[in-house]
C-alpha positions in Angstrom: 79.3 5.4 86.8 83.0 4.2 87.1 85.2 3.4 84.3 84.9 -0.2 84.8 81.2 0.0 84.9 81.3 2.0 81.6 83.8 -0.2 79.8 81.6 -3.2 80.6 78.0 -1.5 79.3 80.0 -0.5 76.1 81.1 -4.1 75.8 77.1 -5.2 76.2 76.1 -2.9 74.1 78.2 -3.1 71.2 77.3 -5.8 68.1 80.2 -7.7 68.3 84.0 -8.0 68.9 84.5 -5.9 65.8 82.9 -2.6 66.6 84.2 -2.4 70.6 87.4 -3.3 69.0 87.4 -0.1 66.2 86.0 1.6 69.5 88.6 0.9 71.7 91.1 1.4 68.2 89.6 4.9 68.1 90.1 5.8 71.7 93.4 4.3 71.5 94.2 6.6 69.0 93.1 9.8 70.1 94.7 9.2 72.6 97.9 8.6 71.5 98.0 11.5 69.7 96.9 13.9 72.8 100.4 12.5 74.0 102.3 13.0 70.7 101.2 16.7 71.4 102.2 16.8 75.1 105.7 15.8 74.0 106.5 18.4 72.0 107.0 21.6 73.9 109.5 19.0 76.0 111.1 18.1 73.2 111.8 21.7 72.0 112.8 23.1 75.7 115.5 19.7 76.1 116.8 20.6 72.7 117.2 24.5 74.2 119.5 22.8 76.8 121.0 20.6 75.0 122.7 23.1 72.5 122.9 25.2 75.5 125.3 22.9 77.6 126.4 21.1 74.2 125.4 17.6 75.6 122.4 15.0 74.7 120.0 15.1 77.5 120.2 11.2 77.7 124.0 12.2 78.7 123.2 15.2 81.0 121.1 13.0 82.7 123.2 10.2 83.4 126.0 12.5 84.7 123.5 14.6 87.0 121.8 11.7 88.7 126.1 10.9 89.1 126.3 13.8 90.9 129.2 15.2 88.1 127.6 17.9 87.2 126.6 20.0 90.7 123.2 21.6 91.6 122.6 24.6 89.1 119.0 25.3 88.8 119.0 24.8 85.3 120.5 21.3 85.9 117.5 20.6 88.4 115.0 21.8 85.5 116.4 20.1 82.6 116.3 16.6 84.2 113.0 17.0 85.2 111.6 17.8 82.2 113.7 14.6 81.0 111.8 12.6 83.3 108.9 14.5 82.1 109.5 13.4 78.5 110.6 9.8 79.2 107.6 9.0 81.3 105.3 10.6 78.1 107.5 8.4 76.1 106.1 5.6 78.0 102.8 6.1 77.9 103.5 6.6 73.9 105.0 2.9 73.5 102.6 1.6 75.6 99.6 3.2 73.0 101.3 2.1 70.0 101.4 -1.6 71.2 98.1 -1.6 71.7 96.8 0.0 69.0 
């Protein structure tokens, strides 16, 4: 059964607006937090770099994707767990407005 399929049988199934709503509130949720936990071990490795280099990743990044900084490994690694993070970050705003 597909997700579509699925979402539409809870849909028939449940008593009324009310109920698929706290349903879909509770998925919503449980969801949102599986991503609050995903963000954290990015958040503590950026902040490693960050006092590492002395510099906000939101900076770092900006200057790397200039091409100011060169091509150090660490450089490579850092903005991609920046990506990493803003991309979770995403997915978090996106919950919360729909929660």
């Amino acid at each position: 059964m597909n997700t579509l399929h699925k979402l539409e049988v809870l849909r028939d199934t449940c008593a009324d607006e009310a109920e698929l709503d706290l349903i879909l509130g509770k998925l919503l949720d449980a969801t949102l937090s599986r991503h609050r936990l995903r963000l954290q071990p990015y958040e503590r490795d950026l902040h490693d770099f960050e006092k590492r280099y002395d510099m906000e990743s939101e900076t770092f990044y900006q200057r790397f994707k200039a091409g100011e900084l060169g091509d150090a490994m660490d450089f490579f690694e850092w903005a991609g767990l920046y990506e990493l993070r803003q991309h979770i970050i995403e997915k978090i705003r996106r919950l919360e407005t729909a929660s």
